[in-house]
C-alpha positions in Angstrom: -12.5 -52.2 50.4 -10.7 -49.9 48.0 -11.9 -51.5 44.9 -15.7 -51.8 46.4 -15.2 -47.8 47.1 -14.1 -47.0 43.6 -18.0 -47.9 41.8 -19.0 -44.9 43.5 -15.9 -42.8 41.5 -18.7 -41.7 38.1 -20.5 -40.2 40.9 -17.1 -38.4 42.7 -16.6 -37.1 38.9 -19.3 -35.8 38.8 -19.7 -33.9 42.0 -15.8 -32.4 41.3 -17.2 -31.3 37.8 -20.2 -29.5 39.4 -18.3 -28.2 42.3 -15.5 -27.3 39.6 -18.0 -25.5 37.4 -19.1 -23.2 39.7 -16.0 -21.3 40.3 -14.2 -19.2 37.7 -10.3 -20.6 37.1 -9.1 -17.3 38.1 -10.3 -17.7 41.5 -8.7 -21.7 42.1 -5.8 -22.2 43.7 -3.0 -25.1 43.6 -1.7 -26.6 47.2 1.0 -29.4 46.5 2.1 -31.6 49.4 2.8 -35.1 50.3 0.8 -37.1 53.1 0.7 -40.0 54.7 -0.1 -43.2 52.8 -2.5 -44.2 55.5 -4.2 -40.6 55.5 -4.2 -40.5 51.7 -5.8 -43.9 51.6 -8.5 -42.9 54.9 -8.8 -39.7 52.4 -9.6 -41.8 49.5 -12.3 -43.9 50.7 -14.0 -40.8 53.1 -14.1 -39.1 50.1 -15.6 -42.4 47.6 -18.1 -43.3 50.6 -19.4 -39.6 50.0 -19.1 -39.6 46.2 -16.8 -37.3 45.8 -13.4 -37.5 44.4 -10.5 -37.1 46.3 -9.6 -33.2 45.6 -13.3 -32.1 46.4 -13.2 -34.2 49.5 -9.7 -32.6 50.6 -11.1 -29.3 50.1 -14.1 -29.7 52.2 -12.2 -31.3 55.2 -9.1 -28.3 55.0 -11.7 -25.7 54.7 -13.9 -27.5 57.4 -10.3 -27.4 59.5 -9.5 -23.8 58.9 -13.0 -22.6 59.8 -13.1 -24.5 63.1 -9.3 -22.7 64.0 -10.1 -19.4 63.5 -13.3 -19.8 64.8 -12.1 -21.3 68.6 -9.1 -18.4 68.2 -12.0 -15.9 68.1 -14.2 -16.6 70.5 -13.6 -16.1 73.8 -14.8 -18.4 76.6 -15.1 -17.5 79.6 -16.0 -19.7 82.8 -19.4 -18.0 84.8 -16.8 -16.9 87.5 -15.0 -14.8 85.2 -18.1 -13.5 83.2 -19.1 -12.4 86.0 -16.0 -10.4 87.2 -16.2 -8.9 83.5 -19.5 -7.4 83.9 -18.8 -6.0 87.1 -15.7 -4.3 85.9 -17.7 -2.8 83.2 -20.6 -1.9 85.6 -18.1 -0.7 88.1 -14.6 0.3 86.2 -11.4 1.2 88.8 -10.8 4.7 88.7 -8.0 6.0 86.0 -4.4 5.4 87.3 -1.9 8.3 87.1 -0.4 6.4 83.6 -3.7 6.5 82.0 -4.6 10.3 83.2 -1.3 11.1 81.6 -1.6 9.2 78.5 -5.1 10.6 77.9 -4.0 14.4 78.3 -0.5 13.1 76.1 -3.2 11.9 73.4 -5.2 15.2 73.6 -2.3 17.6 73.0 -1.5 15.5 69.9 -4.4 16.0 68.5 -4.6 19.6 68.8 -0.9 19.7 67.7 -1.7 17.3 65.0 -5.5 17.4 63.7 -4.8 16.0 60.6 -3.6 12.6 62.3 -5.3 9.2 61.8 -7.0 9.2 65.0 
């Protein structure tokens, strides 16, 4: 299968070349590590069967990978149960305890003793 993959390897040079080209050399960066050989060789002929060569196709999929992370560890999901708990404590917030009456007047005299602060 390898060797029926590799025809399409003009093509994979060419797409690294163009996706090479359009980004200066100051802003590329190296990532050495070792792998797998069953991953490298799955890598190798993901990345023939879409005509690109192996470093393109390695990109793509980490980038891919890293995007969907940070994406799921930003978002919030919330079942309707809970939404709907949420809203109501916005629509309806408890009343401040006696911790958060005192931090709030805490905060106001540092401000006037401090106006300069980052606040």
């Amino acid at each position: 299968m390898a060797d029926a993959l590799k025809k399409s390897q003009p093509t994979a040079k060419k797409a690294r070349l163009a996706t090479t080209a359009r980004r200066p050399a100051a802003e590329r960066e190296r990532l050495n590590f070792r792998l797998d050989a069953r991953i490298k060789q799955r890598a190798e002929d993901a990345a023939a069967i879409l005509g690109q060569d192996l470093s393109t196709f390695a990109e793509s999929a980490l980038d891919e990978k890293a995007q969907a992370v940070i994406e799921r560890e930003e978002r919030l999901v919330l079942s309707e149960q809970d939404f709907a708990r949420f809203v109501d404590s916005l629509n309806n917030p408890a009343p401040p305890t006696q911790k958060l009456i005192e931090a709030r007047r805490a905060v106001r005299q540092m401000r006037q003793e401090q106006p300069e602060g980052n606040w």
